[in-house]
N, C-alpha and C positions, 0 to 999 in steps of 0.2 A: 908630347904628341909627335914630333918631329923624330924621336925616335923610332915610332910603330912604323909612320909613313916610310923612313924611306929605309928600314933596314930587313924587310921581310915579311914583314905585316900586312893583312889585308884587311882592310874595313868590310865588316861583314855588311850585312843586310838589312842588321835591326836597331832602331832606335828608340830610347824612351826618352821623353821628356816629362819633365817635374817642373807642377807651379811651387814655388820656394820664395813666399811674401813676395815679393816685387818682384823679384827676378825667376825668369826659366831657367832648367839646370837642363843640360843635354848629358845622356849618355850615350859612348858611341861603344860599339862591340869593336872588337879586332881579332881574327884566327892568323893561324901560320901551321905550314906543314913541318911536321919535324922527320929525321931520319932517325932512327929506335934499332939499337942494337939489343937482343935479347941477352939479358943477365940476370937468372932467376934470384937474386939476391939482393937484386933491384927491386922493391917492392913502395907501393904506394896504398897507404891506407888512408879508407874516407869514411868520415861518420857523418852521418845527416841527419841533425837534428829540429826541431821549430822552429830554432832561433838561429841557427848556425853551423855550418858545414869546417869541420877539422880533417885537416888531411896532414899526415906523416909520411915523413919521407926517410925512406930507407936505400941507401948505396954501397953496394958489396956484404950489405947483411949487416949494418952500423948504422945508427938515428943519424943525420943531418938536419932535419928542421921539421919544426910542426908552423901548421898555417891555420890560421881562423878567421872565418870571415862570419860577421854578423850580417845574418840574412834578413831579420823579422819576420819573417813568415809564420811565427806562432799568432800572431794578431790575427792576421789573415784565415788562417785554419781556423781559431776562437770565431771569427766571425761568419765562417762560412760553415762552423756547428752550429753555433745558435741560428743562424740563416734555414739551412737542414728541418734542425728539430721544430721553428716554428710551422715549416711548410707540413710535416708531417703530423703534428697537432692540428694545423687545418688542414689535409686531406681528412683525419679520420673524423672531426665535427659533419664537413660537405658528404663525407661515406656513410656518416652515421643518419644523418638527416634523411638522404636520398636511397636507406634502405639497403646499403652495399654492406655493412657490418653483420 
């Protein structure tokens, strides 16, 4: 952390915390500006998946690293379909009832 502080890093704005059995987990954001010289051979590819965001990195037009980070967001999305499709099963019960269908 003592790196972010004092080398150019800003602690953003947003915080999340997580109950984790007894203990709270803090997460803290940090941004920085960077200075970007254009070199179209420099290229960053990102794929965003339900579960996880892969980004490639390409310098001078040659791979140097892939990055993966596990999101879990597919839980989330699963739960906010089934979430979805129950409300819309009960709108059309309450639509059908009250003569909207």
């Amino acid at each position: 952390m003592y790196r972010y502080l004092y080398s150019g890093w800003d602690l953003a704005s947003e915080l999340k915390l997580e109950c984790n059995g007894g203990r709270v987990l803090a997460y803290l954001a940090f941004s920085r500006s960077f200075e970007i010289t254009y070199d179209p051979k420099n290229v960053v590819s990102l794929d965003v998946n339900e579960n996880n965001v892969t980004i490639a990195v390409f310098r001078g037009g040659m791979f140097v690293e892939v990055i993966r980070v596990e999101t879990g967001l597919g839980r989330m999305v699963m739960a906010y379909s089934v979430r979805r499709e129950r409300i819309s099963r009960e709108d059309l019960l309450v639509g059908g009832m009250l003569g909207r269908n």
